[in-house]
C-alpha positions in Angstrom: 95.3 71.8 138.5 94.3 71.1 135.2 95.8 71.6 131.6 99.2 71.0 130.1 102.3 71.7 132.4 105.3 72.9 131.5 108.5 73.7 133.9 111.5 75.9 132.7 114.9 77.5 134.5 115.3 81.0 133.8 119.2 82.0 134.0 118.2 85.9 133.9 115.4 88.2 134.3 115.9 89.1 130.6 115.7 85.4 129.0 112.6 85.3 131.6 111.2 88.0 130.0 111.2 87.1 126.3 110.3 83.9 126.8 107.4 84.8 129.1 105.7 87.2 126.3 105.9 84.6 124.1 104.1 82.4 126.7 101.4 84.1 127.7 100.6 85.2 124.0 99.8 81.0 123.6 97.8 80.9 126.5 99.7 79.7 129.2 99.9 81.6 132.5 102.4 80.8 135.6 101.0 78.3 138.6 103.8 78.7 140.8 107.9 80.5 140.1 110.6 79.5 142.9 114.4 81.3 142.5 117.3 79.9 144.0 120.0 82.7 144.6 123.3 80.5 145.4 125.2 77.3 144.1 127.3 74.9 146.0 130.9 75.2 144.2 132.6 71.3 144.7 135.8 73.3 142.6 135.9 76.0 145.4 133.7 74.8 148.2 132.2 78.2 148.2 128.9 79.5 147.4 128.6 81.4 144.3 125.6 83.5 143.4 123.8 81.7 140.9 119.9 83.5 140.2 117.9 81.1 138.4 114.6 81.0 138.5 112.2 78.0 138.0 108.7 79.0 136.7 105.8 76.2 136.0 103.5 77.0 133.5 100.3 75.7 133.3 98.6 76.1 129.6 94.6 74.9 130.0 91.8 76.6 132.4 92.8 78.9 135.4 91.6 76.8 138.7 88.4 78.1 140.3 89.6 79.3 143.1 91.7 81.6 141.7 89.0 82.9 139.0 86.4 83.4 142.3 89.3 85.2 143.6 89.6 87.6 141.1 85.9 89.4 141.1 86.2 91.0 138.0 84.8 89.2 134.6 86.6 87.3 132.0 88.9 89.1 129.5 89.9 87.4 126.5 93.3 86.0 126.4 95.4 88.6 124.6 93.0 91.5 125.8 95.1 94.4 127.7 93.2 94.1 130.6 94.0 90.4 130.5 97.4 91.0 129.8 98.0 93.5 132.4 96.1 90.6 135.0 98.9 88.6 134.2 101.5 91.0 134.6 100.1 91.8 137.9 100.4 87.5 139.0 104.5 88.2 137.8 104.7 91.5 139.8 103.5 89.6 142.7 105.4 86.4 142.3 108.6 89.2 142.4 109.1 88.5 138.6 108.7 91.9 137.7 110.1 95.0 139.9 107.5 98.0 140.5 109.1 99.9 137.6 109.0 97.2 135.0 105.4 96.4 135.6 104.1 100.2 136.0 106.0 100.7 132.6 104.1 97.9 131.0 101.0 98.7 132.6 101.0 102.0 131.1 101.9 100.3 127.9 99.0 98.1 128.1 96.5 100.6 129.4 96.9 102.9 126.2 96.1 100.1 123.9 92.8 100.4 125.7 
């Protein structure tokens, strides 16, 4: 992996989601996103449901294997058809529900 890499907790999908925007618009795209669903309680000695979400973001070249992966040629960064690449790496890392990224796809694709 190469670049500059940055890891951030995410409390909600919604604090996720503006911060994300902002992300990707500076170049930095997401290299790997864990969530962690419940907290041990010491006060209760329960489990309480806790949904935060770690994301590390890489800001520097995508690695090769994941460009040979992808067959289709280089978009520029804040293209839509880059954009809606990037959207489709959240939709599969479960950031983004079916809805949300069909809703900003077709967002994306009209800008086209």
């Amino acid at each position: 992996m190469g670049g500059t890499v940055e890891v951030k907790k995410y409390k909600s999908e919604r604090e996720f989601e503006k911060d994300a925007e902002k992300m990707m618009k500076k170049g930095w795209h997401i290299e790997g996103q864990s969530t962690r669903t419940k907290k041990w309680s010491l006060a209760t000695g329960f489990f309480t449901n806790k949904g935060i979400t770690t994301i590390t973001w890489v800001k520097g070249p995508i690695p090769e294997a994941a460009q040979s992966a992808s067959q289709t040629p280089a978009a520029p960064q804040n293209s839509p058809a880059s954009l809606i690449q990037q959207l489709g790496q959240l939709h599969e890392a479960g950031v983004l529900t079916d809805a949300e990224f069909e809703a900003k796809k077709a967002q994306l694709l009209q800008r086209l």
